[in-house]
N, C-alpha and C positions, 0 to 999 in steps of 0.2 A: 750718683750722689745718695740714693736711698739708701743701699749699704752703709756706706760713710757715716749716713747721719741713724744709723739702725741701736737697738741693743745688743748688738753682737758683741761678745767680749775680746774678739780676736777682728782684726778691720783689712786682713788682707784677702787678695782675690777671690782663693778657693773658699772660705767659708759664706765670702759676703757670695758667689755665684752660687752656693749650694740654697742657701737661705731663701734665694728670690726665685718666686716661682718665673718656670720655663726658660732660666737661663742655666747656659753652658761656660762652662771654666775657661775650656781655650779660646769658646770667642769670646769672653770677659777679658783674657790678658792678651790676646790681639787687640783688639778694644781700646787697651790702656796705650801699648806699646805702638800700635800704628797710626791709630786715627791719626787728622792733624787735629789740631786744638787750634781756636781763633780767640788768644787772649784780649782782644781790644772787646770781643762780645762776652767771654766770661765771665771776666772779673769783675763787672758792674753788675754782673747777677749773684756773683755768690758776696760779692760786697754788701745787695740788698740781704740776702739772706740771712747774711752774719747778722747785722745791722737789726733784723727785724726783731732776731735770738738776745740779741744778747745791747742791742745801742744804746745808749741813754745820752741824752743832750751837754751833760754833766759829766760823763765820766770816761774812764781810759780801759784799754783792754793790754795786760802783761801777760805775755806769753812766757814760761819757763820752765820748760821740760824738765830738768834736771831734780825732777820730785817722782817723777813716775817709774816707777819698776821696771825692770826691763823681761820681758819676757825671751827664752829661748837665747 
């Protein structure tokens, strides 16, 4: 997640493993690609997270890509 949530201007594997110290690229995309993930414990955490960034009692969050550039 540190990656993800970084200033990197590119967000995929190889930059975000070069960025972080003493990680390696192939076990970052093994990582990605094999762990298993336990979404009933995730998502109530990155739910917090969003929620702390960005929540307001008040308001809504719209998602719309369709503004963003596309790189490559």
């Amino acid at each position: 997640m540190a990656g993800q949530f970084s200033e990197l201007e590119r967000k995929s594997i190889e930059p975000i493993a070069l960025a972080l110290k003493d990680s390696n690229i192939r076990a970052l995309q093994r990582f990605i690609s094999d762990a298993p993930w336990d979404n009933d414990r995730i998502m109530p955490k990155y739910g917090s997270l969003v929620s702390d960034d960005l929540g307001s009692p008040d308001g809504a969050l719209v998602f719309d890509e369709s503004c963003f550039v596309k790189k490559g």
